[in-house]
C-alpha angles and dihedrals in degrees: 000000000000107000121221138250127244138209124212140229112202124224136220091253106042104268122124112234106197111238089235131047142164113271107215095182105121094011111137134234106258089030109045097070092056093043097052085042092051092045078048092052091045101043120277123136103174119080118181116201144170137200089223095063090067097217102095090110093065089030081063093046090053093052094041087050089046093047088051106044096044096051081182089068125089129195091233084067104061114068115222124192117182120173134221120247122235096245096063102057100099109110094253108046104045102080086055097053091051091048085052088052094048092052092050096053094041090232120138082211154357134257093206126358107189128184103254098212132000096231119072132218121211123300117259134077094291117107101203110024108189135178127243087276099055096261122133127254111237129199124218101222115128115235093235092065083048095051089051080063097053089057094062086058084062095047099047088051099247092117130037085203152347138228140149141252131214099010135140134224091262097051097032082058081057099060093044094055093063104026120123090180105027126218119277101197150023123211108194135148107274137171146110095297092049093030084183087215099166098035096053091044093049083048105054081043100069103028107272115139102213129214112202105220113204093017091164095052093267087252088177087065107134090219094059116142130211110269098015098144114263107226098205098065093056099140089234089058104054083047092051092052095043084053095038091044080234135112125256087258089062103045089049083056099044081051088053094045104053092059092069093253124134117236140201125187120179125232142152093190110092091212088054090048098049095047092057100058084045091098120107104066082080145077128207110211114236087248093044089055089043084048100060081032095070097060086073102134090161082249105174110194098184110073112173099265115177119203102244125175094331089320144097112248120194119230109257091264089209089062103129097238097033099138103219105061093078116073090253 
């Protein structure tokens, strides 16, 4: 089978970072390892990760199995990003939950470790602490005392570098006022619907490399309402992939990718696999980019919802460091 090519984001810090990876998030155990060892076998190099979707451990598996059947691959070439939960930032606890990550996936380091939210819940083993009436329990721990912590991660050699995920340009200034080693990466929601203009701009524009998370609309969310828009049936679209000889998916990746953005959609289906990474045997013309641009609504699809009882909770939205309040 013809394997891929890939495109490159530069770091801050040197690494190359593929445009496209494999998205875990919602992958299934029993499902996720021969999904990550069937992206490996067809290409991919970048694998994103997180501790909350409980799946790191096969994640891992897929990656040790790849390693050992391709003798020609080495672990310096696969890119890995994890993320840290919000109940372990507090100082003291986030070197031990990237040693846990790192356990589960069987790796001796990261490639990226990012902040997965800016807000914190209580301290303990427990991954959504919630009070008698369903609420979450929040911390009080501010991220940049968080961040410090990261920094140690770099220095200690379990990460090759740090970044953040699902903050905003206030909070992402924050960070950069007090960082010694500054973030390398932003991972955010981004597609046509939430074009992310000024973020990625801003961005760009202080060295942050940033992943786009759901770039097809996440239309497998469990929180989706009658009537929400479906971004893969935009007329222009359906027109694209009929010219292109592509599907919709790939012609929302090829956008995002052109701007010089990472993605990572999630799947466990190999012809959906292959067919994301398929995307650099073909150009987007500048008004055909302008053209899906300009569906941009803000339309954010992922909402912070926390598993409950049996049911999705959203996170309290007048939390003070709640990250989608602000414009970008």
């Amino acid at each position: 089978m013809a394997k891929a090519v890939q495109l490159f984001q530069t770091l801050r810090t040197g690494q190359k970072m593929p445009m496209v990876g494999l998205g875990t998030w919602k992958s299934e155990p029993g499902q996720v390892k021969e999904a990550v060892k069937y992206a490996i076998g067809v290409g991919y190099r970048n694998i994103d990760c997180a501790s909350v979707y409980e799946n790191e451990t096969e994640v891992g598996e897929g990656i040790k199995e790849s390693l050992s059947s391709n003798k020609g691959l080495k672990r310096e070439e696969i890119f890995v990003t994890s993320k840290l939960w919000n109940n372990k930032h507090h100082p003291d606890d986030v070197e031990g939950a990237l040693k846990k990550t790192l356990k589960d996936l069987k790796l001796g380091y990261l490639d990226l470790y990012l902040i997965h939210f800016p807000f914190s819940f209580k301290r303990g083993d427990d991954s959504f602490p919630h009070n008698p009436d369903g609420t979450m329990q929040y911390d009080c721990t501010d991220y940049k005392d968080t961040w410090k912590a990261m920094e140690k991660l770099v220095q200690k050699g379990l990460t090759k570098a740090i970044g953040l995920s699902n903050f905003n340009k206030r909070q992402i200034d924050d960070i950069l006022s007090i960082a010694t080693i500054k973030p390398a990466a932003l991972q955010v929601e981004c597609h046509p619907y939430l074009a992310q203009n000024e973020l990625i701009a801003y961005c760009h524009a202080n060295g942050l490399v940033v992943t786009a998370y759901s770039p097809l609309g996440s239309p497998d969310r469990g929180w989706r309402k009658p009537g929400e828009p479906i971004l893969l049936e935009e007329p222009c679209l359906l027109e694209m992939a009929k010219k292109y000889g592509k599907s919709e998916a790939q012609i929302l990746l090829r956008w995002v990718v052109q701007r010089k953005v990472v993605v990572i959609p999630k799947s466990v289906t190999p012809a959906r696999i292959l067919q994301n990474i398929q995307v650099f045997d073909f150009c987007l013309t500048e008004e055909e980019m302008k053209q899906i641009g300009a569906l941009n609504k803000n339309w954010r699809y992922i909402i912070p919802h926390m598993p409950v009882g049996g049911k999705a909770v959203p996170v309290d939205a007048s939390h003070p460091m709640y990250p989608f309040n602000d414009p970008y």
